[in-house]
C-alpha positions in Angstrom: -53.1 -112.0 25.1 -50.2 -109.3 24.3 -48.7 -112.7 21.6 -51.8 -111.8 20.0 -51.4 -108.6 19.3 -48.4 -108.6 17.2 -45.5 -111.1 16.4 -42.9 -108.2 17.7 -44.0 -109.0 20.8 -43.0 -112.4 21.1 -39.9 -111.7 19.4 -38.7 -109.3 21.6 -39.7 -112.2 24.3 -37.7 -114.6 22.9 -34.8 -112.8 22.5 -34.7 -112.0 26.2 -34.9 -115.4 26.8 -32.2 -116.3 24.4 -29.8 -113.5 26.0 -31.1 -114.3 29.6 -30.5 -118.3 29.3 -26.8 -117.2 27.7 -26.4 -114.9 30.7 -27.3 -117.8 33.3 -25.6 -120.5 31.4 -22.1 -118.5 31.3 -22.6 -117.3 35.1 -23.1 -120.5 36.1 -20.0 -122.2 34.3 -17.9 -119.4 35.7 -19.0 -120.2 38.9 -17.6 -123.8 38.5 -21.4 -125.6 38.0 -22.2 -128.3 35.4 -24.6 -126.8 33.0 -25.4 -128.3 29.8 -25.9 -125.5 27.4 -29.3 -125.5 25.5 -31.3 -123.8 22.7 -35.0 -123.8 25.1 -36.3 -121.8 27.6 -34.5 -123.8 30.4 -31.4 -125.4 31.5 -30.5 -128.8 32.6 -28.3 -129.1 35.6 -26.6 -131.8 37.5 -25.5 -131.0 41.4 -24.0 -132.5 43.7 -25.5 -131.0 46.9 -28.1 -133.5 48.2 -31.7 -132.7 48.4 -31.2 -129.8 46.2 -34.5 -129.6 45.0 -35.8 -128.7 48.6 -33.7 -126.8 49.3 -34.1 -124.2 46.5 -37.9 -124.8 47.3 -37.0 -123.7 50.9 -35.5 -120.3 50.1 -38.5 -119.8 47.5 -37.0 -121.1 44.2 -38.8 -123.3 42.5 -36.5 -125.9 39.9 -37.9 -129.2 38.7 -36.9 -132.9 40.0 -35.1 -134.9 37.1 -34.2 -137.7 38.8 -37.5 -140.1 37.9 -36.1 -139.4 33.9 -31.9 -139.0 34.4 -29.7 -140.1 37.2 -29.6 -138.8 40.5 -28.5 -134.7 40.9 -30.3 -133.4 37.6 -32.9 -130.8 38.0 -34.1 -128.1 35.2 -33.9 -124.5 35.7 -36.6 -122.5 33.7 -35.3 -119.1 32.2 -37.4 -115.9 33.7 -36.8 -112.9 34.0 -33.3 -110.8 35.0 -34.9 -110.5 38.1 -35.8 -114.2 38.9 -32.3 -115.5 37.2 -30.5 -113.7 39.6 -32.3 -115.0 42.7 -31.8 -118.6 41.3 -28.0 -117.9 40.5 -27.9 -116.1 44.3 -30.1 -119.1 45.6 -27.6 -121.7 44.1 -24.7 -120.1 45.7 -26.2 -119.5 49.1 -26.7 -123.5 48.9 -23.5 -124.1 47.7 -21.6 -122.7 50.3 -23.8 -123.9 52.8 -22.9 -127.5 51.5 -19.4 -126.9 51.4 
């Protein structure tokens, strides 16, 4: 309802996903992962940590399953907000080191 009201609106929302997906995508490669960099709302990933997908789904992130469309380790990581990037970005290094 608030797109309707005005196209400042969903500009201001896109550029907040623009900057936030740029934010992820660079903390990310600094922290060593393999991010493929994008011009959408989400990212594509590839890990190596086996059953990633449940396990972000069992600290209450939710990313989406890849491997029925690319090979095995590549899931998709939607853009939210500050807020919800950061838990992912925590979430992916609390699995990280607990697979290391």
């Amino acid at each position: 309802m608030e797109a309707l009201k005005g196209p400042d609106y969903v500009r201001r929302n896109v550029q907040r996903v623009i900057e936030e997906r740029e934010r992820v995508w660079r903390t990310l490669n600094e922290l060593g992962a393999h991010v493929h960099q994008s011009t959408t709302n989400f990212l594509l990933m590839r890990t190596e940590i086996p059953d990633a997908v449940s396990k972000f789904r069992g600290i209450g992130i939710l990313v989406s399953d890849l491997s029925n469309q690319l090979p095995p380790g590549f899931i998709r990581v939607s853009i939210g907000t500050r807020e919800e990037n950061d838990a992912f970005i925590t979430g992916y290094l609390t699995i990280r080191e607990a697979y290391e």
